[in-house]
C-alpha positions, 0 to 999 in steps of 0.5 A: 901094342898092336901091329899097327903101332909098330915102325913097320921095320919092327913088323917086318923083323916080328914077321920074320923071326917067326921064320928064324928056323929057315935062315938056318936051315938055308945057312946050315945048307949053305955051309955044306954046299960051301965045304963040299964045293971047297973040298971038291973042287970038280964039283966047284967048277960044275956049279960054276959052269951054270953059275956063269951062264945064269950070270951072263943071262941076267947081266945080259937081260939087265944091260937089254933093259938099260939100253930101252931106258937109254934108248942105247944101241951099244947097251942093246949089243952088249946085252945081247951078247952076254945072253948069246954067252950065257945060253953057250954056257947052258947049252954045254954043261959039260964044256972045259975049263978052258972053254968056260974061261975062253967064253967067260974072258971074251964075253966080259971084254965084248961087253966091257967095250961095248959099256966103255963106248956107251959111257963115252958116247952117250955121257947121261949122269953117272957115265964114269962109273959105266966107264970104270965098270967097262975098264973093268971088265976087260981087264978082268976079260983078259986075264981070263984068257990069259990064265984060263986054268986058274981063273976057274980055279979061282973062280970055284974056290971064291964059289965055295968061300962064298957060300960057305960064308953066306951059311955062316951068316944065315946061321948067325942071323937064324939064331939071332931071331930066334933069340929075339922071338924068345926074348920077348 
């Protein structure tokens, strides 16, 4: 049986599991990354400060590209704002844990409302879920600034679970073409 006869799913994971040895390499990775983040919280919080700020960028460019969909000025606002707090961000690397929850807390809120005024404002289909992601994101804006210290702590323990988890998975699923490839 050829390439050609194959679902192309089937192609795409044939293709792929000659590749099982980087999904674990990136899983193997990612689970040291993961402890070491867990076990050194500092180191957590460093990478959290780029993190958030590569975040608010994307989020930022993301919310820009709706509003010239949407033809949004609200949209425009809060996107350029989740830039300006991502590049903050960037250009202070060594900024507080304070100062990162302060940026993180103000940033998520301005941005919140300026969703929830969109949403209402604007009601094009699916507006109630850009109103519960506004509400959302205030509320979750707020609890930044009124517990600053635990949110990075939080924040840099969820880092590491998370990558630590992610590793697991890659490894899991490396080892899984990889018995596949030897299957066949």
């Amino acid at each position: 049986m050829s390439d050609w006869d194959w679902p192309e799913e089937r192609v795409g994971l044939e293709r792929a599991s000659f590749k099982w040895w980087v999904f674990l390499v990136l899983g193997v990775a990612s689970i040291v990354i993961g402890t070491i983040l867990l076990l050194d919280l500092f180191a957590a919080v460093a990478t959290l400060a780029v993190l958030v700020a590569l975040g608010f960028l994307v989020g930022g460019i993301s919310e820009i590209m709706t509003a010239g969909r949407y033809r949004s000025v609200l949209a425009l606002v809060a996107g350029a704002v989740l830039v300006l707090a991502g590049v903050a961000a960037l250009a202070w690397p060594d900024i507080t844990l304070w100062a990162l929850a302060v940026v993180t807390g103000i940033g998520l809120i301005v941005s919140g409302v300026m969703r929830i005024m969109g949403a209402v404002s604007l009601r094009l289909e699916g507006w109630g879920w850009l109103l519960v992601g506004g509400v959302i994101s205030v509320v979750i804006g707020l609890m930044a600034l009124a517990w600053p210290d635990a949110t990075i702590l939080a924040l840099g323990i969820l880092l590491g679970l998370r990558m630590l988890i992610f590793g697991i998975s890659e490894v899991m699923f490396g080892l899984s073409l990889h018995a596949a490839r030897t299957i066949r």
